[in-house]
C-alpha positions in Angstrom: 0.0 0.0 0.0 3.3 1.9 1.0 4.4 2.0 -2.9 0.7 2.8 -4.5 0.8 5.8 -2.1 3.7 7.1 -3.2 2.9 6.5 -7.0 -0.6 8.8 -5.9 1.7 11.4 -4.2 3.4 11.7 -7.0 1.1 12.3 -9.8 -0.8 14.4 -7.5 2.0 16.2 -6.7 3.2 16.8 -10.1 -0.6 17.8 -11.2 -1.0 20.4 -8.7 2.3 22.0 -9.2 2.4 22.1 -12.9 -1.0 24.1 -12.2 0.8 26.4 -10.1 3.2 27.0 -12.6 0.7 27.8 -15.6 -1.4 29.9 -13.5 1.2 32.5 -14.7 -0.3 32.2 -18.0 -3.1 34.0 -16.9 -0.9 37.0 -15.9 1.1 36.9 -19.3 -2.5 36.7 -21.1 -3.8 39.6 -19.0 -0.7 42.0 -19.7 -1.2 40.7 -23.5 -4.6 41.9 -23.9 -3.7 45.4 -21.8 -1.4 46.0 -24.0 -3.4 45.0 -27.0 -6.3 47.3 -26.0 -4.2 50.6 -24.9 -2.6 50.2 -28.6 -5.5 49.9 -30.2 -7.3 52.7 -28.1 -4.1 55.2 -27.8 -1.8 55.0 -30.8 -4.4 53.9 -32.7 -2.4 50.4 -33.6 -3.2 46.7 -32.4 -0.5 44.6 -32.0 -0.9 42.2 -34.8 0.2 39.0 -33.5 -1.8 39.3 -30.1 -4.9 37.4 -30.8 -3.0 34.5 -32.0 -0.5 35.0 -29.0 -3.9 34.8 -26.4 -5.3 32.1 -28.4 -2.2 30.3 -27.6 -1.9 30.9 -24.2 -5.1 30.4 -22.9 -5.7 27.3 -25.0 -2.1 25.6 -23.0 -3.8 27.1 -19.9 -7.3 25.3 -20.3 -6.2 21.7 -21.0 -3.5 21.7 -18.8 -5.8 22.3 -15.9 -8.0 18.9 -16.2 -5.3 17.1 -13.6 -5.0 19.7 -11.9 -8.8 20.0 -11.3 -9.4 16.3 -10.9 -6.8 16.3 -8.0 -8.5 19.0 -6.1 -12.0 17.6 -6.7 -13.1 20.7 -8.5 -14.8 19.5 -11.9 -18.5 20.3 -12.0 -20.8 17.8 -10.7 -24.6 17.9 -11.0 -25.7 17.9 -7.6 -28.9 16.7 -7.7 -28.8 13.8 -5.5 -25.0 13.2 -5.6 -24.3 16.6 -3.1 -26.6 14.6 -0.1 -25.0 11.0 -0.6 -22.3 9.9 2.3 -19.1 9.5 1.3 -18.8 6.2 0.8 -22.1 6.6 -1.4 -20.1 9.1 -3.8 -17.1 7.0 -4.0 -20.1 4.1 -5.5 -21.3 6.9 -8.0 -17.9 7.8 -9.2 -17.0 4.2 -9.5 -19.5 3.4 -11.3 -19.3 6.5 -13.9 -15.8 6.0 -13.9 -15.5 4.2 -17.2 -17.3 7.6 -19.1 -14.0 9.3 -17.9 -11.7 6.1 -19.4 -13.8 6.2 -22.6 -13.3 9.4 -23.3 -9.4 9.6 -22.6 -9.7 6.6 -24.8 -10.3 8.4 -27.6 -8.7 11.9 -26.6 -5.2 10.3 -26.3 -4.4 8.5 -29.4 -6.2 11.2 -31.4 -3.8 14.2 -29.6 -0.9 12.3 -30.2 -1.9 11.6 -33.8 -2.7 15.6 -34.2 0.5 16.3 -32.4 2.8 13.6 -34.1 1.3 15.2 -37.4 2.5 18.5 -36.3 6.0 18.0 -35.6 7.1 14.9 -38.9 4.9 13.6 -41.3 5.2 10.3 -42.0 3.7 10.0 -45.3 7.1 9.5 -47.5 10.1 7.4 -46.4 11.7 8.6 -44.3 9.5 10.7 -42.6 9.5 14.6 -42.8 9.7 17.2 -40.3 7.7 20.5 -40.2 7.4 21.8 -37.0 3.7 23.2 -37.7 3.1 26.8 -37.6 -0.1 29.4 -38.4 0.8 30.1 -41.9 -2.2 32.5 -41.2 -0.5 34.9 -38.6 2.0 37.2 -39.1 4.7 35.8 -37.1 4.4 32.1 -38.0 2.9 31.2 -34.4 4.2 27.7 -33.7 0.9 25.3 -33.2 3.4 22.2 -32.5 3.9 22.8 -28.7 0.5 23.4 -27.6 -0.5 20.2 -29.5 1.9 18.5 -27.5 1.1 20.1 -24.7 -2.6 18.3 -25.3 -1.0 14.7 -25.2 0.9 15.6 -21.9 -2.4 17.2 -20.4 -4.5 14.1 -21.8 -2.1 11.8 -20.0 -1.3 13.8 -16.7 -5.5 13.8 -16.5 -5.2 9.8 -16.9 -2.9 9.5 -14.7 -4.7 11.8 -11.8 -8.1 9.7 -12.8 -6.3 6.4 -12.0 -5.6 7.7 -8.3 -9.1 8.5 -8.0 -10.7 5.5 -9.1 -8.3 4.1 -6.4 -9.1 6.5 -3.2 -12.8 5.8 -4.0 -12.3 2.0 -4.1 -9.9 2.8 -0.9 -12.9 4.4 0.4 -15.4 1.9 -0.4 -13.1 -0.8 1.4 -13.4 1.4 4.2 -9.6 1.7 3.8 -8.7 5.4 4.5 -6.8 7.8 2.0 -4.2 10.1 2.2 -6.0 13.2 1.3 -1.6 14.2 0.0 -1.6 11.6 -1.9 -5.2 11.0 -3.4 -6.6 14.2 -3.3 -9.3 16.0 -1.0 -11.7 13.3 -0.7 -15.1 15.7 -1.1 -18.0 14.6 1.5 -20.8 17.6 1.3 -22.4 16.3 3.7 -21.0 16.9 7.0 -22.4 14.5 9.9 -23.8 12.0 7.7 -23.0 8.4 8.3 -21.5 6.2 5.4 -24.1 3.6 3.8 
């Protein structure tokens, strides 16, 4: 149990720092758009290659966040009846939905790394080609290659923080308890209820 915990320490870890580290995208994007606006508004000149620029950043920024989110319990839920059940009752729900998530990773992941692969060497002739895709579109050639990467390596880090989830709820419908560190906050809602 010693090793699995350290395994879920360590994706979590890595999910919820790589989030810290992003979050400065928001700043760059903000200072972006200022700029953008106060040229536009004052000298009467956009900056041409902002909106691409944005694009790009806040793009990284929103699939990079799924791990992140999935650690911290976060993701919307419909709370219907699921913000009333115990804990252990939740844990049930979310095992039991579970394969939705797997499915659609399932399909996310080999098609990012297909659209990523595609980006960087084409493998059409022999030997394969490189290209390093950029926006022939904008102005200054935005590279498109590293934020289609950057969707693999979001799509897996999300995989990975789903796998330690699907194993703190079957930890907590064993009645085993989890290490909120290494398996995230384990959300209850429902303060004094007892566990059916």
């Amino acid at each position: 149990m010693g090793a699995m915990t350290a395994i879920a320490r360590t994706i979590t870890t890595t999910n919820l720092w790589i989030a810290k580290f992003v979050n400065w995208a928001v700043l760059i994007l903000f200072i972006l758009l200022l700029t953008d606006v106060i040229m536009r508004k004052v000298v009467g000149a956009p900056i041409s290659w902002s909106q691409q620029a944005s694009r790009l950043i806040f793009g990284v920024y929103a699939v990079i966040g799924g791990g992140y989110l999935l650690a911290r319990r976060e993701h919307v839920n419909v709370d219907l009846f699921y913000g009333s059940f115990s804990k252990k009752r939740k844990a049930t729900v979310d095992i039991a939905t579970s394969f939705l998530f797997f499915c659609f990773l399932l399909v996310l992941l080999p098609n990012a790394y297909d659209m990523a692969a595609q980006s960087v060497c084409m493998t059409d002739g022999v030997p394969p080609w490189c290209k390093w895709e950029v926006d022939e579109l904008a102005i200054w050639k935005a590279p498109l290659w590293p934020s289609k990467w950057l969707i693999v390596v979001a799509a897996i880090l999300l995989l990975l923080q789903g796998i330690v989830k699907l194993a703190a709820d079957i930890m907590i419908v064993m009645g085993i308890a989890a290490d909120e560190d290494a398996y995230g906050p384990i959300a209850d809602g429902a303060e004094g209820k007892v566990d059916v």
